[in-house]
N, C-alpha and C positions, 0 to 999 in steps of 0.2 A: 537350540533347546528342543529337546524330544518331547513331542504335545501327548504327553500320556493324560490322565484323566486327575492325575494329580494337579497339573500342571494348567490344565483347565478347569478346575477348581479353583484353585489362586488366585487367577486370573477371575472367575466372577466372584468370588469376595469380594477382589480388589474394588471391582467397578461395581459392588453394592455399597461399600464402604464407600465411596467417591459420590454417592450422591443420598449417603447418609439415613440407606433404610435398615432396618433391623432384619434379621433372618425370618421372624414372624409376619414382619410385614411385606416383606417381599414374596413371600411362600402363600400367604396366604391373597396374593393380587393374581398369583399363577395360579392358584387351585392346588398347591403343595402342602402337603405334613411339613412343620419344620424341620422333624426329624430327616426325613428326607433331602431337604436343601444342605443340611449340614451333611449329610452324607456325600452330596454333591460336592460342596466346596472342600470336603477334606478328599475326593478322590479315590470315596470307595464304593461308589456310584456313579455309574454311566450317566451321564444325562444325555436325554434324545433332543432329538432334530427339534422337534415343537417345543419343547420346555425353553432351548437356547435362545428359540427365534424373539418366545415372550421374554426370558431372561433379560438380552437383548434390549428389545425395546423398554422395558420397563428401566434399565440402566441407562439408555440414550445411547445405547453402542450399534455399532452394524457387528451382527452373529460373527461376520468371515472375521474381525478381531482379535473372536478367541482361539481361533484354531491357525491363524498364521505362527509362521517359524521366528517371529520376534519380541520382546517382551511389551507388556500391555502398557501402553500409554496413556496419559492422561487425560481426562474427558475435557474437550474445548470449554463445556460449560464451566466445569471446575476451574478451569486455567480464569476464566472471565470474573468467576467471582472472588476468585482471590484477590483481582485487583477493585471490583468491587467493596469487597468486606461483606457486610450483611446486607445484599443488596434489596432494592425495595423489589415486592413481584414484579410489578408492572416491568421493571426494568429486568429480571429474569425471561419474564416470557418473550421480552423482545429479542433478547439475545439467543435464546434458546431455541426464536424461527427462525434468527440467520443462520445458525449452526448448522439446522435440518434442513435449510436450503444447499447449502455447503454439503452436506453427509451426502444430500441426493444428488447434487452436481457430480460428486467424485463416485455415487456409483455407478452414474450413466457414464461419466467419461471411461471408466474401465468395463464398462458393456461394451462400450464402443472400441474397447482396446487402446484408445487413445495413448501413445509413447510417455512416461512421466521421466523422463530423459531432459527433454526441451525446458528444463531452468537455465536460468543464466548461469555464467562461470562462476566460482569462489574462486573470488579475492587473496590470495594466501598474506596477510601483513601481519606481523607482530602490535600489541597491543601499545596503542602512542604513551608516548609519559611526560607529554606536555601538550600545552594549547597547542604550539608552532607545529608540531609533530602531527596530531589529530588532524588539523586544517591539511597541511600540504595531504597528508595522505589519503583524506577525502575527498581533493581537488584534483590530485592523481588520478583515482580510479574513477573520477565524474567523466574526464576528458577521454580514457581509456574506454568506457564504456559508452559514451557516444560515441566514438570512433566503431567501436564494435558495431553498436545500430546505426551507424552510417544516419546519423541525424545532422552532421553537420554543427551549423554554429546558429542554423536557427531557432524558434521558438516551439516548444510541444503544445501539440493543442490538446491533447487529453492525456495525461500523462498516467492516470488510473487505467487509459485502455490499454497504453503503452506497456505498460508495467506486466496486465492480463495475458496481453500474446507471449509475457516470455514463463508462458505456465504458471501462474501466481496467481491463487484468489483472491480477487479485489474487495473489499467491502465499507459501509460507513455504518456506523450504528452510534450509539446513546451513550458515549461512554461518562464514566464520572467529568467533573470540569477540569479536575487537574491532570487529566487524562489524554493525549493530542492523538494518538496511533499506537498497534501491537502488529510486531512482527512474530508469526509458529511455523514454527518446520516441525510437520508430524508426520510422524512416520505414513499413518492410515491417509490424513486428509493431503498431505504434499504441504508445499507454501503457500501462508495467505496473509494477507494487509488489511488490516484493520484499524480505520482513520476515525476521528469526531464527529458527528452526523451535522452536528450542532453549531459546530466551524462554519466561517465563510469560504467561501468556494477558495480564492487563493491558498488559505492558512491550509484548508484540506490538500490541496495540491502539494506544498511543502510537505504537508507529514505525511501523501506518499511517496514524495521520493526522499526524504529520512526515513523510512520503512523498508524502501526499496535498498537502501546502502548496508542495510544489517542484512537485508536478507541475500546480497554480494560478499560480506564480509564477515557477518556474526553468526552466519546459518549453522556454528557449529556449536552454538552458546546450549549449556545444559539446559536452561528453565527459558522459557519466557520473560522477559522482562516490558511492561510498558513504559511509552515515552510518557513521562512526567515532572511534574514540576521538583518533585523529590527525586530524578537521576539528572539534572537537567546539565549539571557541571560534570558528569563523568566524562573522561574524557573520549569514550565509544559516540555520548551521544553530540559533543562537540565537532567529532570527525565526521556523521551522520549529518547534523546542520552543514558542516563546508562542501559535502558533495551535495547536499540538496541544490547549496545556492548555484554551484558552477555546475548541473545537470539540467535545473533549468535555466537557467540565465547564464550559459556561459561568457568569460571574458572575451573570446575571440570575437562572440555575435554582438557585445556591448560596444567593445572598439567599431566594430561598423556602423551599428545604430549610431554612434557619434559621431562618426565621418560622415554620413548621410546627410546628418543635423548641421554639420561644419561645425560643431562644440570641441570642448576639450581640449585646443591648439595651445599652445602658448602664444601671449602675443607678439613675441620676441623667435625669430624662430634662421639659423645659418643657410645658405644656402650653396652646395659648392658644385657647380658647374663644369665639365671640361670644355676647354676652347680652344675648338679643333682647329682655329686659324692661327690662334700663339700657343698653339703646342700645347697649353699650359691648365691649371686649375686655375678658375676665377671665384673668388667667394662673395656673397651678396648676402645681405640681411635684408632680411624679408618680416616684414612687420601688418600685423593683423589686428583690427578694432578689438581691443579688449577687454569690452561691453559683448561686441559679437558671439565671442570662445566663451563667455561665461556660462555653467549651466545652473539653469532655473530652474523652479516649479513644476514651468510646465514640461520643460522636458524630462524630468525623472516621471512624472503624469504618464506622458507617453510610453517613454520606455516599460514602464508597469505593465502600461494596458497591450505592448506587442509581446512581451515574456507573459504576461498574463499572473504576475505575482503582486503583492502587496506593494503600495507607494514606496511602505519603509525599506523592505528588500530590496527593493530598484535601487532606492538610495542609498540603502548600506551596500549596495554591490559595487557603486560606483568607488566608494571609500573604499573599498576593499581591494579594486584594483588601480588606485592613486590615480582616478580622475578628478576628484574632488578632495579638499583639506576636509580635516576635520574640522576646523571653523563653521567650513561650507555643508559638511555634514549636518552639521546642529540647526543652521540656517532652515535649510531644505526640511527636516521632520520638523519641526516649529511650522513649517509652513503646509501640513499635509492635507487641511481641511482645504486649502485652497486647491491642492489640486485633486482633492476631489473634485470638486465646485466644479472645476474643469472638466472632467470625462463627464459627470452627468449633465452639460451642459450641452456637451455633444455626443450627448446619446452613446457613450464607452465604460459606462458603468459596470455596465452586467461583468466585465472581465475583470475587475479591481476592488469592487466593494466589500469590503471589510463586516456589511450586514449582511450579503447575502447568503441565504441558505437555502440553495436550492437541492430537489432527491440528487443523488447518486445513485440509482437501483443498478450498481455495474455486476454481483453476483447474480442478482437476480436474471439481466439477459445472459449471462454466461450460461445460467442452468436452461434458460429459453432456449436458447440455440441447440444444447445437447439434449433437448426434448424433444426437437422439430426434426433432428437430426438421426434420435435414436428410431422416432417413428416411422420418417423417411427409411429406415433400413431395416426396417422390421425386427426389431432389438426388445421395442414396446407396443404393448398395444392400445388402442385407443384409449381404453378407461384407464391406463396408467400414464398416459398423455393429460386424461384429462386431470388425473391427481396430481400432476406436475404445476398445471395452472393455475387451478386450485392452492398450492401451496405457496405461488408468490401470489395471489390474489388477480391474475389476469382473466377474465371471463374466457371459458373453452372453447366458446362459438368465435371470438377475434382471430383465434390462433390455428385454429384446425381446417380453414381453408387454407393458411399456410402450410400446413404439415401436408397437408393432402395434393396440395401443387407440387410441393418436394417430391411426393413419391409418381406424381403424373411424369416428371420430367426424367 
């Protein structure tokens, strides 16, 4: 598309209309005639440097927007209140500092040139058209992509940072209640995840990595869509839950935590032997306490607390890779308060509790780091260092001996 002045005209229409000012009142916040902006947006008027810049900001846009070679996208704030609806302020202005946190992250990381290359792969898979279909295909690309990160079959201890290094804005904020996480591929800001602030720490962990599976597999969806109580049967977001559970809790590393445990055996179990003195095979039944192999409480307790997910996920993971009946299913969540009882008894709460709500500030050191980093390289200077800190709220005097040892070194 050739950026003629028509063309950028459009384009700020577009993004006055997106956040709903009138021509008069937008004209008259720049110090404009109306007449003037309507010359503007129909393209028979240049607009300068300084009008864009205020333009700009007054639409919640970064200026470079209107002049790239692709078509104007839509403003994150809008994308948020759509799922909002008529959001209350309070909860506007909250979202509207993450965003400006996020805007100024993406423009220090392209100060800094940083590669927008480094996302993960796309998934290429056709759309499931059944439960069975959705699950294998999100249990596929769980195992495939731990493979890729070479994480093995163990447990992620932060799976929001995880997620961060593979280029992805991480964040939590306030979302409505029937609201759990939002996946956007934008053009301007690249990918980012966006979880419940409000969740307990496991449930947030889940709806990053169901956030993380669309943005592997859905990253080419037109609109945004959030994870809601109202898409929850689609079958995108059924496949999205089967890769959360096997990316973190995979069955390879369940099977071990059971053999660890000595659970899960049957008690009835063949054994066939070669016997190198008669040639021959010898068969022996080998029989084990049947009380022993049972699993309990407390070990689905535990296993929670080493995957680091919810009691219930433990347990429905177990059922989901036929170590336990579904009898034993019903059993076990019937029993969940008790193994809480358990972790907080021995002090392994903090990684299981279903209340806790502890920050997540993960955008926020993202934009730290490319503050300390751009200063270190002389990209910024101090008073826009210290506008950086100022905008997550960290005092400038904590942070500016770190920056200033960065550039000693």
């Amino acid at each position: 598309m050739a950026l003629t002045n028509e063309v950028i005209g459009e384009r700020l229409r577009e993004a006055r209309k997106n956040v709903q000012l009138s021509q008069e009142a937008a004209a008259a916040v720049i110090g404009l005639d109306r007449t003037a902006l309507i010359k503007i947006e129909k393209g028979t008027r240049t607009v300068t440097g300084v009008e864009l810049q205020q333009l700009a900001q007054l639409y919640r846009r970064d200026p470079a927007e209107f002049l790239v070679d692709q078509p104007l996208q839509e403003d994150l704030l809008i994308t948020f209140g759509r799922i909002e609806g008529n959001a209350p302020l309070g909860w506007s202005k909250e979202i509207a500092h993450q965003i400006e946190i996020l805007k100024e992250a993406v423009r220090l990381r392209d100060m800094l040139g940083d590669p927008l290359s480094a996302f993960p792969p796309i998934y290429q898979l056709p759309l499931p058209r059944s439960y069975e279909e959705a699950a294998a295909q999100g249990k596929e690309i769980a195992v495939l992509e731990r493979e890729r990160l070479k994480l093995g079959a163990g447990p992620i201890s932060d799976v929001a940072n995880l997620i961060a290094s593979q280029g992805i804005w991480t964040a939590a904020v306030n979302f409505p209640d029937n609201v759990s996480g939002l996946f956007i591929a934008h053009q301007q800001y690249g990918l980012a995840i966006f979880v419940h602030q409000r969740h307990a720490r496991v449930r947030r962990r889940f709806s990053y990595a169901h956030e993380y599976a669309h943005a592997l597999v859905d990253r080419n969806r037109r609109e945004p869509e959030p994870t809601s109580t109202q898409n929850k049967n689609d079958f995108i977001e059924k496949r999205a839950n089967a890769f959360a559970s096997e990316f973190l809790i995979p069955a390879a590393g369940v099977y071990e935590s059971l053999e660890r445990m000595h659970k899960g055996r049957p008690s009835r179990a063949s054994a066939w032997i070669w016997d190198v003195a008669a040639d021959e095979a010898v068969h022996h039944e080998v029989r084990h306490d049947g009380t022993a192999q049972r699993i309990s409480v407390h070990d689905v307790a535990l296993l929670a607390h080493e995957y680091a997910v919810s009691y219930d996920v433990a347990a429905i993971r177990l059922r989901d890779i036929d170590a336990i009946s579904r009898n034993q299913l019903t059993t076990l969540l019937e029993q969940r308060d008790q193994g809480k009882q358990l972790l907080r008894a021995l002090k392994m709460l903090a990684h299981s509790s279903e209340e806790e709500q502890e920050e997540q500030p993960y955008l926020i050191r993202q934009l730290v780091i490319l503050g300390i980093e751009a200063f270190r390289r002389n990209k910024i200077s101090a008073g826009r260092f210290r506008e950086v800190c100022e905008l997550v709220g960290i005092p400038y005097e904590e942070l500016m001996p770190v920056a200033v040892a960065g550039k000693e070194d």
